[in-house]
N, C-alpha and C positions, 0 to 999 in steps of 0.2 A: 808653901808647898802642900801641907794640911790641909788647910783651908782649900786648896784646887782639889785636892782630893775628893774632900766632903762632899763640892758642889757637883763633882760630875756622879758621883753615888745617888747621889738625890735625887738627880734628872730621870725623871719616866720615859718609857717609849709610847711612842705614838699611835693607837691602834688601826687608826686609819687618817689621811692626810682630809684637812679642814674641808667643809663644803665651798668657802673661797678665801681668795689668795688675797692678802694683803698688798698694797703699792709696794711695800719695801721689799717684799718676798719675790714679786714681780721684777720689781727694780733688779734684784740679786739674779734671779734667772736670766736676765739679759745681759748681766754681766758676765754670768758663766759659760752663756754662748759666746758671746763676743771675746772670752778668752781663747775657749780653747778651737773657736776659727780663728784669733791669731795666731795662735801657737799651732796649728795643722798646716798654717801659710807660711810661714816662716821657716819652719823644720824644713820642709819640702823645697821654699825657693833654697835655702843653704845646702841641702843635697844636692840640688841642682847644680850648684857653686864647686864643691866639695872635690878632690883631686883622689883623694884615697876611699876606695870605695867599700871598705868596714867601716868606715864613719859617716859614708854616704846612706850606706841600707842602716845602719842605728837612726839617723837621722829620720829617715824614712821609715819606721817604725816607730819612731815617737809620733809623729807625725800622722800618722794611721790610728794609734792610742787615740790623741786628740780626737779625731772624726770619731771614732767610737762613741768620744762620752758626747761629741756634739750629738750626734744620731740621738743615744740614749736617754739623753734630758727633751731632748724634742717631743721622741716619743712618748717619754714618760706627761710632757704637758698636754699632748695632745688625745692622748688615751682619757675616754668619756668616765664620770664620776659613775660608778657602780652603787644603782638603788639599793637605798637600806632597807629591812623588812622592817614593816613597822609594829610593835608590839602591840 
C-alpha cells in the first residue's frame, strides 16, 4: 500500500498532451469510445424495457452521461494541436 502511494506521488503532470499519439494510446481511445457507446446503447434500450419509470429516467440519465463523455473525448481528439511559440 506504501509502495502505491509513493508511485502516484512521483507521477508529474503533463503540461501539455504529446505532439503524437501512440498505437496504444490510439488503440485506448477507441476503446473508450466503443465503451461508452455501448453503455449509452444499452442504458437507453433497458429504459425502453423498464416498467417503473424512476428506474426508466436513472437509466436514461446514465445513458446521457455516457453520450457526454462520447461527445467529449471526440472532441477532445479532434481539437487541432495549438502551435508552440518557439524560443
Amino acid at each position: 500500500m506504501q509502495q502505491q502511494m509513493n508511485m502516484q506521488q512521483q507521477q508529474t503532470v503533463m503540461p501539455q498532451p504529446p505532439q503524437m499519439v501512440s498505437t496504444k494510446d490510439a488503440l485506448y481511445f477507441t476503446d473508450m469510445l466503443s465503451w461508452n457507446l455501448l453503455a449509452m446503447k444499452k442504458a437507453h434500450f433497458f429504459a425502453s424495457q423498464c416498467q417503473d419509470k424512476e428506474v426508466a429516467q436513472a437509466l436514461e440519465k446514465a445513458g446521457q452521461m455516457h453520450q457526454r463523455h462520447y461527445q467529449m473525448i471526440l472532441r477532445h481528439l479532434q481539437k487541432p494541436s495549438q502551435p508552440t511559440a518557439l524560443q
